[in-house]
N, C-alpha and C positions, 0 to 999 in steps of 0.2 A: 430535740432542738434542731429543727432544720438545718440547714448547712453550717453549722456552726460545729467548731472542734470538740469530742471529746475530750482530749486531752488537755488535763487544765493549765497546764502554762502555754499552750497553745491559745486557749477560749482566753485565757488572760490578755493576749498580745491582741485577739483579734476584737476584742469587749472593747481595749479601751481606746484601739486605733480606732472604730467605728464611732464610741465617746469623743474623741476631738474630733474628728472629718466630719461627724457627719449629723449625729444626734444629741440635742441641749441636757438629754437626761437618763438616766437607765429606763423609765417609764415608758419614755419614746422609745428608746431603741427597742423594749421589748413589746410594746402596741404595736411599732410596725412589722417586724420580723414575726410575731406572733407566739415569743418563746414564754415561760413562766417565768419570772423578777425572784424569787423564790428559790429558783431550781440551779440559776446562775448564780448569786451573792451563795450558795449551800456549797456547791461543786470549787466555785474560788474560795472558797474559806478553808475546803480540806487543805488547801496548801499555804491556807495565810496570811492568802487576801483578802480586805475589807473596800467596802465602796465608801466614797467620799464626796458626797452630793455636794458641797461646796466646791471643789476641785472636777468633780465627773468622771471622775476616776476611780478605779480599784487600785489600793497600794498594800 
């Protein structure tokens, strides 16, 4: 994942700051950044979190 954190409560804070700033949808964020949608909702889940495409958020 390109510049994006390992650490998952780290990629948590930095997924969902990018989510409101800056991209309508996990889809966009990861077409433009060019990471797997898969590989991110998998990695925030080990800790709990789920994505919320209504909201555009992981909670």
């Amino acid at each position: 994942m390109l510049d994006l954190p390992k650490d998952p409560m780290m990629l948590f804070s930095v997924i969902n700051m990018r989510l409101r700033d800056i991209y309508p949808s996990l889809d966009a964020l990861c077409d433009d950044l060019h990471v797997d949608k898969k590989e991110i909702i998998d990695r925030l889940a080990t800790t709990g979190f789920e994505y919320n495409e209504q909201q555009n958020k992981f909670w």
